[in-house]
C-alpha positions in Angstrom: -61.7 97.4 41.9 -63.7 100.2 41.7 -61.8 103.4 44.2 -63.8 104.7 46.7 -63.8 108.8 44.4 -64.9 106.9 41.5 -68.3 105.9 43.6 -68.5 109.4 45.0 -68.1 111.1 41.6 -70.6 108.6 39.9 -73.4 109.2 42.6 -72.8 113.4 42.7 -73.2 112.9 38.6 -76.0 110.5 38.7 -74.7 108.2 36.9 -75.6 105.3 39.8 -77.8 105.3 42.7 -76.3 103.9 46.7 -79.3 101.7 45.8 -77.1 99.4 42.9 -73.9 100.0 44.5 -75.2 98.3 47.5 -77.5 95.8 45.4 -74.0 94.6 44.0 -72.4 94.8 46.8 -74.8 92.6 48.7 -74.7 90.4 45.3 -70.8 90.1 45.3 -70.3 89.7 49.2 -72.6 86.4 49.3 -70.6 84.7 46.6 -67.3 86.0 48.1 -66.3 82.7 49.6 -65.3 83.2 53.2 -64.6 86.9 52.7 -67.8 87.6 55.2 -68.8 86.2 58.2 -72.3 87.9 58.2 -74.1 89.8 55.0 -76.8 92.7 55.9 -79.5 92.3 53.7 -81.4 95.6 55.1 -78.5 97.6 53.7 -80.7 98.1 50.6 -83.2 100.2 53.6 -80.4 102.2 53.8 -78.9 102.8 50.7 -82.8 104.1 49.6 -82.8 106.2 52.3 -79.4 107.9 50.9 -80.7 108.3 47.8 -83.3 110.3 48.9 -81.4 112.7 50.8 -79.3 113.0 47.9 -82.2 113.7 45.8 -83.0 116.6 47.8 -79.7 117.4 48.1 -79.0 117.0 51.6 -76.3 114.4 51.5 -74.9 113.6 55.1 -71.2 113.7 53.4 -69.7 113.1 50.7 -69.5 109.5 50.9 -72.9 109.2 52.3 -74.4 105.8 50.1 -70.9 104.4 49.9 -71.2 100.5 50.6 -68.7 99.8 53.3 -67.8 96.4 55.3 -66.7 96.4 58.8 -64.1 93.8 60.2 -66.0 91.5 62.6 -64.3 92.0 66.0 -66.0 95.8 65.9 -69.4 96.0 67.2 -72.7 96.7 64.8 -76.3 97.3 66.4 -78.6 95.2 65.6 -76.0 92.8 63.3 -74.4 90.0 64.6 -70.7 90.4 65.6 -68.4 86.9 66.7 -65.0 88.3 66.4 -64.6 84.9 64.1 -65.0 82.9 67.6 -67.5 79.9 69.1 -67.6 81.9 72.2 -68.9 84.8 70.1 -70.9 83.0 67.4 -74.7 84.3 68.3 -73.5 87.7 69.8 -75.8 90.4 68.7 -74.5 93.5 69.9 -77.3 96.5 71.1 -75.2 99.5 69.7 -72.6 100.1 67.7 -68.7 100.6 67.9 -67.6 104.5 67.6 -65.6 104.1 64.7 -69.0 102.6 63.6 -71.6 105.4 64.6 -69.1 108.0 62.7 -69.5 105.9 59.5 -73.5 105.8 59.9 -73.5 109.9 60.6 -71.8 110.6 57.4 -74.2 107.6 55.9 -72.1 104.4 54.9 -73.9 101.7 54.1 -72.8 98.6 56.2 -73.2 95.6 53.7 -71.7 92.8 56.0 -69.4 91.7 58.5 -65.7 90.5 57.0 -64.3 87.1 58.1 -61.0 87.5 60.3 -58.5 85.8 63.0 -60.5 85.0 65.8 -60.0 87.5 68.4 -57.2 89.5 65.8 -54.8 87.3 67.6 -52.8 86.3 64.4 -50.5 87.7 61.2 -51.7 84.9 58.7 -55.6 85.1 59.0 -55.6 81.3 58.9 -57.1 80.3 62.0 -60.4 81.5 62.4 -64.0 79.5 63.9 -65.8 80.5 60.3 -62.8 79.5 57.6 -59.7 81.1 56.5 -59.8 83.6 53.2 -57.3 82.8 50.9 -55.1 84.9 49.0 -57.5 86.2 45.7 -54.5 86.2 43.3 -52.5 82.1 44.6 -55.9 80.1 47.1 -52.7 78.4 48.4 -51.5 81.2 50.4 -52.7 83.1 52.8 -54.2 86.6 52.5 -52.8 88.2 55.7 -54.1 88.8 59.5 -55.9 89.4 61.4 -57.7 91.9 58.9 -58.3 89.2 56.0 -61.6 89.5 54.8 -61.6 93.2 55.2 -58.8 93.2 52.4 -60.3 90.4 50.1 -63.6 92.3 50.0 -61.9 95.1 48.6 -60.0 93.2 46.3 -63.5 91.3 45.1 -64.9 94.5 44.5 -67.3 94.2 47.0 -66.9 97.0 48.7 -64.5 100.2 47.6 -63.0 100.6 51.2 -63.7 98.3 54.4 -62.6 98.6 58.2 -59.9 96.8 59.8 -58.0 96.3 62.9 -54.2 96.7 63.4 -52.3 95.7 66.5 -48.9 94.8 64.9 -49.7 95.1 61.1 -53.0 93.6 61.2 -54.3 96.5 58.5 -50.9 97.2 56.2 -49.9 92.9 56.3 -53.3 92.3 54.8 -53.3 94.7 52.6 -49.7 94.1 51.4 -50.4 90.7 50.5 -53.9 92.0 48.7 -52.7 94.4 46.8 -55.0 97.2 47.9 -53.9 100.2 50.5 -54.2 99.7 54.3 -53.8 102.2 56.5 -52.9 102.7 60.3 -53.5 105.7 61.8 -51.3 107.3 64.9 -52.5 105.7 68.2 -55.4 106.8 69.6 -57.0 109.2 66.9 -59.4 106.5 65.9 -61.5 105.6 69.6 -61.5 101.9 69.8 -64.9 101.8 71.9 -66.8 99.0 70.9 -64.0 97.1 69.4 -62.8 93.8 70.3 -59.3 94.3 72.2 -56.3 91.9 71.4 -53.9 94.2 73.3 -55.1 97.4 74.8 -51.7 99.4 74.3 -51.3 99.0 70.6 -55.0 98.2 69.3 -55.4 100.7 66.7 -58.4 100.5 64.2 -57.5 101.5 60.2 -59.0 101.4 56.8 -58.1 99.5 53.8 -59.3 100.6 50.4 -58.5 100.4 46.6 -55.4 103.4 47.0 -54.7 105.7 49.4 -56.8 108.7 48.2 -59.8 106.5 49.2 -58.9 106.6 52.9 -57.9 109.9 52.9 -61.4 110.7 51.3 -63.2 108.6 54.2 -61.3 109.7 57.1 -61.9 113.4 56.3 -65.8 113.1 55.7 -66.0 111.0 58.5 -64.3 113.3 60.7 -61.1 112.2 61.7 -58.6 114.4 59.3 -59.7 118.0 58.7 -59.6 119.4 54.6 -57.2 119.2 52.7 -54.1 121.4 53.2 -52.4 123.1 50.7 -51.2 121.6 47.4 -47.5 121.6 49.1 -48.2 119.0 51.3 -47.8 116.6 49.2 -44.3 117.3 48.6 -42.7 116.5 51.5 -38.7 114.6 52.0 -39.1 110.9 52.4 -35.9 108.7 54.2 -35.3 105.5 53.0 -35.1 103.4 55.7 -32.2 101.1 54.1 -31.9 98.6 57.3 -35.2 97.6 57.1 -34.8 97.1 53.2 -32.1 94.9 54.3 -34.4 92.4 55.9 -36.2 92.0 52.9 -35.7 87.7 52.3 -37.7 87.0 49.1 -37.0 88.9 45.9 -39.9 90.0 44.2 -40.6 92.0 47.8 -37.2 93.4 47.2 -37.6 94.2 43.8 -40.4 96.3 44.6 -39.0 98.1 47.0 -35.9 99.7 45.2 -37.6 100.2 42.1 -40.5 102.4 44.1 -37.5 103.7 45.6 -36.0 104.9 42.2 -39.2 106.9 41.3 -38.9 109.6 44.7 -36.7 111.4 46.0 -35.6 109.9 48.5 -32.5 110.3 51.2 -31.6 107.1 52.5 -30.9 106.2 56.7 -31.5 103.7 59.4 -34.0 102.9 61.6 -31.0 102.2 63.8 -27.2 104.6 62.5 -24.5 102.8 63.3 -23.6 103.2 66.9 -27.0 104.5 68.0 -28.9 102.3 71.0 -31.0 99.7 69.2 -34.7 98.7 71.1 -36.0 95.0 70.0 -39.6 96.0 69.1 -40.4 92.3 68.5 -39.2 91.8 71.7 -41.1 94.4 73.5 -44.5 94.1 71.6 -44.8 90.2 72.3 -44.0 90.9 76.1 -46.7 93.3 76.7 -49.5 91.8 73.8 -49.1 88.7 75.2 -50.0 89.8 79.1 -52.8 92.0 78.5 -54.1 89.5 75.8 -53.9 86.5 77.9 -55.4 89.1 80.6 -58.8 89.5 78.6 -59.1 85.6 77.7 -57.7 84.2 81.5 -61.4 82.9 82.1 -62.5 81.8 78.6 -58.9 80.1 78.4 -59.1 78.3 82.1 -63.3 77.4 81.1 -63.2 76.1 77.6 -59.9 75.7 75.9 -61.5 73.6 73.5 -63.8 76.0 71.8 -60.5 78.1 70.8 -58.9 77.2 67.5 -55.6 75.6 68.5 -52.6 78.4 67.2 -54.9 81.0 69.6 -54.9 79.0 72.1 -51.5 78.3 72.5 -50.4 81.9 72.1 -53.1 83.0 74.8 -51.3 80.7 77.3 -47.9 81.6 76.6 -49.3 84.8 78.1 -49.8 83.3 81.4 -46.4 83.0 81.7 -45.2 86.5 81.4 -44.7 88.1 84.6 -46.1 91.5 86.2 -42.0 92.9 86.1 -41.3 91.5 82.6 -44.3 93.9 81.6 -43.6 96.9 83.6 -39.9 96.3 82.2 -40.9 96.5 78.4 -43.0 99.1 79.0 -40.5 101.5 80.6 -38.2 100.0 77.6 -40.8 100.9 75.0 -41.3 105.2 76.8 -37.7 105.1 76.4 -37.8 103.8 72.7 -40.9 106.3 71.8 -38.6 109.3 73.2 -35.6 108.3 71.3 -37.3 107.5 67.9 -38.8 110.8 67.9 -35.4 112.8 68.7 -33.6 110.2 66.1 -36.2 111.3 63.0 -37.0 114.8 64.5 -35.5 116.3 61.1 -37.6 113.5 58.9 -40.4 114.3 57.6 -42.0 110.7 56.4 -40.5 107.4 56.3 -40.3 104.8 53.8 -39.9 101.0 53.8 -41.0 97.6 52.9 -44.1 96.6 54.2 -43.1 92.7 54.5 -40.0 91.3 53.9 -41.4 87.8 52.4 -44.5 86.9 49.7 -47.2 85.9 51.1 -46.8 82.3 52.6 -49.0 79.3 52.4 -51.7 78.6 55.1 -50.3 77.1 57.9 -46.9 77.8 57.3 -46.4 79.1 61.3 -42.7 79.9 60.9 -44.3 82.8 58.6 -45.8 84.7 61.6 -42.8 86.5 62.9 -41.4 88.1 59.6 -44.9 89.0 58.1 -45.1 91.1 61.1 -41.4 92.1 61.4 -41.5 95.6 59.5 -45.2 96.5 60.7 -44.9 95.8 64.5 -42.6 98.9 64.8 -45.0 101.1 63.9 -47.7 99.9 66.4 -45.0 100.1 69.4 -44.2 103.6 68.5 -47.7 104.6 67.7 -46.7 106.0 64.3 -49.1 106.4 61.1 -47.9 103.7 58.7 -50.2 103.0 55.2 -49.3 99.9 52.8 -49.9 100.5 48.9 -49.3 98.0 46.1 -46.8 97.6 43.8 -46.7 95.1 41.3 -43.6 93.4 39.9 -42.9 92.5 36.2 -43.2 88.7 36.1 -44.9 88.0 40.0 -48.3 87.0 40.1 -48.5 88.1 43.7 -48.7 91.8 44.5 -45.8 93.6 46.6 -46.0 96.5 48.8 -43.7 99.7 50.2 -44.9 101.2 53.3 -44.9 105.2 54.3 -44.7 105.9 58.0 -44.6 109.2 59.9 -44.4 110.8 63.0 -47.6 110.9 65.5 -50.1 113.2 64.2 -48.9 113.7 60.8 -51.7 111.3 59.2 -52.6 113.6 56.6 -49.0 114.0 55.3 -48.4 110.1 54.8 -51.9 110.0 53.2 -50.7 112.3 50.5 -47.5 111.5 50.0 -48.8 107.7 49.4 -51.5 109.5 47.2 -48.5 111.1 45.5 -46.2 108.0 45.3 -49.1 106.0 43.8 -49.6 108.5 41.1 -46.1 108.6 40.5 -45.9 104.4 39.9 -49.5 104.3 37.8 -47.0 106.8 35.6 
């Protein structure tokens, strides 16, 4: 995998052109298996036209002729976009998703559109209309959801960073079980115009790249962090979040975890001290995604069950049978939860914590759902920034993953500290 600086740095040098970046791109992405639904062979239009303005050295940013791959649930003008559904298979859209139009203005080059659960309603990313991408490092398991080709594309070396979705981990779960970095920002800095929804309250779209310095590169030329901050940043307190680590089930996720752990200084607490009010998070995501989920699908769902794939189906109607109070309830429950969390770690700077607590299981293994998500879904209920980075473990062929989380608005800070953390476990 190729990082997302190193292309920068070799196209300020001169050493490559956007032109073969995206040649190879376009090369690698059509014998990538499943990884895309659609490939964009007028990239190479594009990519010219970057080289030419870096010619004359009027870049549009710094990452302007960097090959990128959007996750296909997030409209693209002109390029089709099926969010890995029947109902959506010839749907071309006329303009293009925000997150979308900021990539063009700092010139990305969109090489394709990356396979995913249909309608991001799913953990495993094994239940889509166009295939299922396996795992690149075991094809018997599964590479994560919803955001599945978006992570295999990066770890193909298709493409050095791509664009995903994450509602309850649908980023950091794919990119845990990838091995690449996936990041989710705080809720709401990143407008979601022009994106599929799967659950209006928590749908929060994130990058994935080769490390963490990638996305931090990406978001700040394409507007959404400002420059860096001083060299101190970096060195901020991280709390161990030991409870969670006590979840962990499988041991290679485990070893991971402590022996990251063992390289930072790190204070260790609890998502939930002893005698403090504990809030079920599972509990109140799964009451409030599952209304406003079934909400968007009622007519599709009461029209043409059929052209669903089956595990979607069934969790759209279990929707229907979530009541108007049950929501209202977890949604007073979930202010509460948001107030308390922030009073709790008001004297935290960034936490720190498994990403999942089991390896990645094999496709169709359903009883796998609920803990892939367990650790990430948190996150998305609070609206905290949470990014995924790899660690690999002596012995495991499968990559593991820790996950850094911090409080809303602090995105740059987890960015760097993973940046740092990274560095510190390449040592």
């Amino acid at each position: 995998m190729e990082s997302v600086s190193e292309q920068v740095l070799a196209m300020e040098a001169g050493e490559v052109s956007s032109e073969e970046l995206t040649r190879r791109a376009l090369e690698r992405a059509a014998a990538s298996g499943k990884t895309f639904i659609t490939v964009d062979g007028s990239a190479l239009a594009a990519a010219a036209a970057s080289d030419q303005r870096r010619a004359a050295g009027k870049p549009l940013s710094r990452i302007d002729g960097v090959p990128t791959a959007i996750k296909d649930v997030i409209d693209t003008a002109g390029l089709r976009t099926t969010m890995a559904s029947e109902f959506f298979r010839d749907n071309v859209p006329e303009s293009d998703a925000e997150i979308v139009t900021r990539l063009r203005d700092a010139g990305a080059i969109i090489v394709g559109k990356t396979n995913a659960q249909e309608f991001s309603y799913g953990i495993r990313g094994d239940s889509g209309a166009f295939g299922y991408v396996p795992n690149p490092y075991d094809e018997s398991r599964v590479s994560g959801g919803s955001s599945s080709g978006s992570a295999a594309a990066v770890v193909q070396g298709v493409v050095a960073y791509s664009v995903g979705s994450d509602t309850a981990g649908s980023v950091r779960v794919p990119a845990a079980l990838c091995g690449v970095a996936g990041f989710k920002p705080t809720l709401g800095l990143i407008d979601t115009a022009g994106a599929f929804p799967l659950s209006q309250s928590f749908d929060t779209l994130g990058f994935l790249a080769s490390d963490a310095e990638g996305i931090d590169l990406v978001m700040r030329e394409a507007g959404y962090l400002s420059a860096p901050a001083a060299d101190g940043e970096a060195s901020v307190r991280l709390t161990a979040l030991d409870d969670l680590r006590a979840q962990v089930a499988d041991a290679a996720p485990a070893e991971a975890y402590d022996a990251a752990i063992s390289r930072v200084p790190a204070q260790h607490g609890a998502l939930f001290p002893e005698g403090s009010e504990v809030f079920d998070f599972d509990e109140l995501y799964r009451v409030v995604r599952s209304r406003e989920a079934y909400l968007i699908h009622e007519d599709r769902v009461e029209r043409s069950p059929e052209r669903f794939q089956p595990e979607v189906l069934a969790n759209l109607r279990a929707g229907a049978e979530v009541t108007d109070e049950e929501v209202r309830s977890a949604r007073a429950e979930i202010a509460r939860a948001r107030a308390a969390m922030a009073e709790r770690f008001a004297d935290d700077e960034l936490l720190i914590s498994p990403t999942t607590p089991i390896l990645a299981p094999e496709a169709g293994a359903t009883a796998a759902s609920g803990p892939l998500a367990s650790l990430t879904v948190i996150w998305n209920v609070l609206g905290w920034p949470a990014i995924s980075i790899p660690i690999w473990v002596p012995g495991c062929a499968l990559p593991q993953s820790i996950q850094i989380i911090g409080k809303p608005g602090r995105d740059r800070s987890v960015l760097r500290a993973a940046a740092a953390l990274e560095r510190e476990l390449r040592a």
